[in-house]
N, C-alpha and C positions, 0 to 999 in steps of 0.2 A: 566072426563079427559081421561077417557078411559086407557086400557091396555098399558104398557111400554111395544117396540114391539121390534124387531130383535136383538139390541146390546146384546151379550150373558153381557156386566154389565151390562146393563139396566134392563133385567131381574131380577136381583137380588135386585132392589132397588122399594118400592113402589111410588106413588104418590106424597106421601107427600117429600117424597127425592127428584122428580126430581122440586117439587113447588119449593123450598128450594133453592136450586142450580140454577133453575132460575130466583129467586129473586137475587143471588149473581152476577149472568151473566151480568145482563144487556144489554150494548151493548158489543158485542166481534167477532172479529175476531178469524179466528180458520183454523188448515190447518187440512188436509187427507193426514195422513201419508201411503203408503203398504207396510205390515211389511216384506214382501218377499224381496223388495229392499230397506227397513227401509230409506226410500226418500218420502219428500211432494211428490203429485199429483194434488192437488188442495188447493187455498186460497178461503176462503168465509167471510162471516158478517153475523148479526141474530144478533136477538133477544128476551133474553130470554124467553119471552113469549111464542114463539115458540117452545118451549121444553114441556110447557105442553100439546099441544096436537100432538107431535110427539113424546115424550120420547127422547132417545140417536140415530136417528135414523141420519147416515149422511150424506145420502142421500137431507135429511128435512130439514136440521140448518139454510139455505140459504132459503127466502122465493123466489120461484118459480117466479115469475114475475118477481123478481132483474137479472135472469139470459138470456143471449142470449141463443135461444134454442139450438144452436149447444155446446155452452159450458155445457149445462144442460144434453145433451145429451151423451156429451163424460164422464162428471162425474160421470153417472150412469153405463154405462159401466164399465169404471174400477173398479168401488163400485161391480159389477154383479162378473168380472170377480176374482176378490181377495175370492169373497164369494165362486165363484167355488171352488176354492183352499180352502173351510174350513175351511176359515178366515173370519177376521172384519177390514174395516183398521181402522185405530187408531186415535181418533181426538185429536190435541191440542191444545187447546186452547192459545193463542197467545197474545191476551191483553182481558181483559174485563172491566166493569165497566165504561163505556167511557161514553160520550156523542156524540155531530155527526162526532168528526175528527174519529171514527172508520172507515168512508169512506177511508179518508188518510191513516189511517196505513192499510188497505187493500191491497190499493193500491199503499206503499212502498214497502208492504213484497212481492204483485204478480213482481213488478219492479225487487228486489231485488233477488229472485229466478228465473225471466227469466233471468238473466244476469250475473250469478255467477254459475258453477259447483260444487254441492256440494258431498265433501263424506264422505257415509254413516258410524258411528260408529256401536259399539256391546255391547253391544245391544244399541239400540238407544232410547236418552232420554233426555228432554229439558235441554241444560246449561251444557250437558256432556262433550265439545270439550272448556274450557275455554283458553284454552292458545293458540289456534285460533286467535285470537287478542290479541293485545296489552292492550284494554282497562281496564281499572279497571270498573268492572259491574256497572251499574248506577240505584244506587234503587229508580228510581221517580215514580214506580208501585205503592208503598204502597200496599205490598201485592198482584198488579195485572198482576203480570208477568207471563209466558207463564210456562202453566201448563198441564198433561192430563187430559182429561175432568173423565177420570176414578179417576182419585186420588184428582180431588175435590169432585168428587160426595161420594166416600168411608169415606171423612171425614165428611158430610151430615149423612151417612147410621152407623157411628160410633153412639152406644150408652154411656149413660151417667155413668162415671166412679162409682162406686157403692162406699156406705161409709161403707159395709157387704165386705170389705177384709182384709186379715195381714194387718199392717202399712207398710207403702212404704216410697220411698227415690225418691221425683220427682226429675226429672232434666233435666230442661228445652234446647235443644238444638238450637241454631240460625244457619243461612246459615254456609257452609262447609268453613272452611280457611285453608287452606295448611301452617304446621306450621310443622319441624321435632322438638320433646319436649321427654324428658326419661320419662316414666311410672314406676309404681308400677311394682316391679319384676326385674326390670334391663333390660325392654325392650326400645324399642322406639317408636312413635308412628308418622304418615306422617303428622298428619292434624289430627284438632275437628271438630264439629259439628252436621250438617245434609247437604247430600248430594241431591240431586235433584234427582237423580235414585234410590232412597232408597223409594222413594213415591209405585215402586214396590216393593210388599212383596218378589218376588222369588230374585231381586236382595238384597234386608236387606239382607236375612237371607244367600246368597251366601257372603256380605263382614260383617257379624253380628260383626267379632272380629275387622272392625274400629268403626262400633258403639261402641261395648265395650269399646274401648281407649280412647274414648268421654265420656262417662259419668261415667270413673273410677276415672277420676283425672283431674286437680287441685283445691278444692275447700275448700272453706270458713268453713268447717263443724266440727261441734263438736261429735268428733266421741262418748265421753261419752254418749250427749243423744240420737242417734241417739242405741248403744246400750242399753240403757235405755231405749227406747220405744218399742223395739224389734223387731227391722227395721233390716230385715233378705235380703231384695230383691230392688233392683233400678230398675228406672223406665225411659226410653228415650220419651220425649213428644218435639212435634214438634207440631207449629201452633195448637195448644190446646189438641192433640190427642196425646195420648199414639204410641208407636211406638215397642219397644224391652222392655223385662222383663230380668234384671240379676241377680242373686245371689251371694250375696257378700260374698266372701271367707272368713272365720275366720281367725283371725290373722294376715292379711297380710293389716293392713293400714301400711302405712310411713308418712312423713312430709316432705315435701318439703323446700329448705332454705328459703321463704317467711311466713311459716307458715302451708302453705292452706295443704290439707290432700287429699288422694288417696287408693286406696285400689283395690286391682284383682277380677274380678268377673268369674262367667261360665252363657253362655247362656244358657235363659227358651226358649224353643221353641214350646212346647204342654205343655198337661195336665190342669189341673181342672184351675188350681191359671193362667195359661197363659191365659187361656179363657176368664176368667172373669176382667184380668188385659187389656190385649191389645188385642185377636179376629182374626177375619178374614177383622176387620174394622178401630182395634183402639178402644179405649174410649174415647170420651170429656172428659176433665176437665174444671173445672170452671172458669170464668175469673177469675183473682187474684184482689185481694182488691185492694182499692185505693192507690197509691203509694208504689205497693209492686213491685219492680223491680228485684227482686231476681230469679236469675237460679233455685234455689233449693227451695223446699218446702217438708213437710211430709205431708203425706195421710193418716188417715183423715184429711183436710184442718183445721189447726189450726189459731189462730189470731195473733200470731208470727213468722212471716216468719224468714228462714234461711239467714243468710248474705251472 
């Protein structure tokens, strides 16, 4: 399959990550973002397969005969010219997983961006502009909703959570909901979950303290054994992957008038236990057993999940 060649991620991921990811792909629409005017430039289609003997290249994702030469031509230009500038533009990937209507949504989304001015956010990132519309988001993706091809592939190049760490305190995060709710502390918090711009690490670690507020509080948990097993540190995982590492303050749980329990943490950003905890990639976790639907679990994965 040869060398993964120019995307500076590409580089970083072997073979077997970008096979992986093109198994997941399928068929997908995907635009070219440049990050200078953080605005599409171009819609295309591909298929996976073509990832293995191009890598992240995106100039390539688009098999060459599907294109008029003149549109082939202008796409590599501006791909030439971004690079000038020291850059990569940015693919993201739009839908995948399809079967043949990926024709159609191609060809929505080119309709839909020739005929709408769009502007650009800061930094720009799939699902950042929700109150743009009225809609309430429609999850009929199952998971295959428009993503960067970088932050699927980093959860590919993520290794396998080790069972050689402290005990931890997972806690599973779902999509972002805007909810203002009191924390631990007497503070307050905007919204739980996981954000779609957090897929970047520089932006986590710039809003880390709403991650925090996400997986400090509200939940089900028995603070007894969780100090009883000498579960020192929490864990943010999203879509199977580790995400932020936090350290759980002493003595500052509370209880909420429901029951469910909360506690302050400070973020792990480096060192030894960050590295091996969540990376430059993330850790998998495992799927969870059968009909264990629980946000929370301890690590080592034991056969009694948390309520």
């Amino acid at each position: 399959m040869g060398e993964i060649m120019k995307s500076k991620t590409a580089t970083k991921h072997n073979s077997r990550v970008i096979e992986q990811v093109a198994s997941l792909l399928g068929r997908y629409v995907y635009l070219l973002v440049d990050p200078r005017t953080r605005q599409p430039f171009y819609v295309g289609k591909g298929i996976g397969t073509r990832m293995l003997a191009h890598g992240l290249e995106a100039e390539a994702l688009t098999p060459e005969e599907e294109e008029q030469d003149a549109e082939h031509s202008r796409k590599i230009s501006s791909i030439k010219d971004i690079r000038r500038a020291g850059l990569e533009p940015k693919i993201w990937i739009l839908r995948y997983g399809m079967g043949s209507e990926y024709t159609q949504v191609e060809a929505a989304a080119i309709d839909l961006l020739m005929t709408f001015q769009l502007t650009p956010v800061q930094p720009p990132y799939p699902l950042e502009t929700p109150t743009q519309l009225t809609n309430a988001r429609r999850e009929a993706t199952r998971g295959h909703g428009i993503r960067t091809l970088d932050s699927l592939v980093a959860e590919f190049a993520a290794p396998e959570l080790s069972h050689d760490v402290d005990p931890l305190l997972l806690i599973t995060l779902k999509n972002w909901n805007d909810e203002e709710l009191d924390t631990p502390g007497g503070t307050m918090r905007t919204g739980y979950g996981f954000k779609a711009s957090w897929f970047n690490q520089d932006t986590l670690v710039e809003e880390i303290d709403q991650v925090a507020d996400s997986v400090r509080c509200w939940w089900k948990v028995d603070q007894v054994r969780v100090e009883r097993e000498g579960i020192q540190h929490v864990v943010a995982v999203h879509r199977g992957v580790t995400r932020a590492l936090f350290e759980i303050v002493p003595g500052t749980w509370e209880t909420s008038e429901d029951g469910r329990r909360g506690f302050q943490v400070k973020p792990v950003l480096d060192g030894e236990m960050f590295d091996r905890v969540v990376g430059p990639f993330g850790h998998r976790t495992p799927k969870k057993l059968l009909g264990d639907r629980s946000a929370l679990n301890y690590w080592p994965r034991t056969k009694t999940p948390i309520s």
